[in-house]
C-alpha positions in Angstrom: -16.7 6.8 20.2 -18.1 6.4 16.8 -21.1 4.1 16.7 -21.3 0.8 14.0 -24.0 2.2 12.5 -21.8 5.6 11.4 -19.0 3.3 10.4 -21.2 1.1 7.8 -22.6 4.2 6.6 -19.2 6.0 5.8 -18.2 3.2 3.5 -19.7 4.0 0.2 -17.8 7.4 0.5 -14.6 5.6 1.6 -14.9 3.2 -1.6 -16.0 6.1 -3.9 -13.0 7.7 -2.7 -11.1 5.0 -3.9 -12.4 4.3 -6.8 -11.6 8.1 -7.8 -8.1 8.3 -6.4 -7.0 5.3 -5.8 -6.3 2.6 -2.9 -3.3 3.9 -1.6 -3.3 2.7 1.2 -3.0 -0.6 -0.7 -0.2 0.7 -2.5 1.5 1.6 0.6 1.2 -1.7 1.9 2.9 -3.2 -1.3 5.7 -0.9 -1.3 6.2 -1.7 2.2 6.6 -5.4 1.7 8.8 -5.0 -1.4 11.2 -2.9 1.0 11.0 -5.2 3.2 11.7 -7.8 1.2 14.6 -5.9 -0.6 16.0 -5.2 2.7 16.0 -8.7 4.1 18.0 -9.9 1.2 21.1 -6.6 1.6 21.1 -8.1 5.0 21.7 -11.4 4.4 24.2 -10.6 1.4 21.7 -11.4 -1.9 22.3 -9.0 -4.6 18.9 -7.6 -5.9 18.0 -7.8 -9.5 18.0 -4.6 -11.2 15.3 -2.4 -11.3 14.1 0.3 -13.1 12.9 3.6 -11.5 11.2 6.6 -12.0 7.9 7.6 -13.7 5.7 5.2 -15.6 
């Protein structure tokens, strides 16, 4: 089991890590929710808006 102590001290890494690469986990969790969202409304017979895809 990892101790508290190792936890706090692993952070700086973890948000230097992010600040160089990104928080995707973040972004995961927004793509998620817009799916979701997306998918609730095919369900209940909404047509989505439009969007655009592919690289930006």
């Amino acid at each position: 089991m990892i101790s508290d102590s190792t936890r706090t001290e692993e952070l700086p890494i973890y948000e230097s890590l992010i600040r160089e690469r990104g928080d995707v986990v973040e972004e995961a969790r927004v793509v998620a929710e817009e799916t979701q969202h997306q998918m609730t409304q095919a369900l209940n017979g909404v047509a989505p808006a439009p969007q655009e895809t592919g690289a930006h």
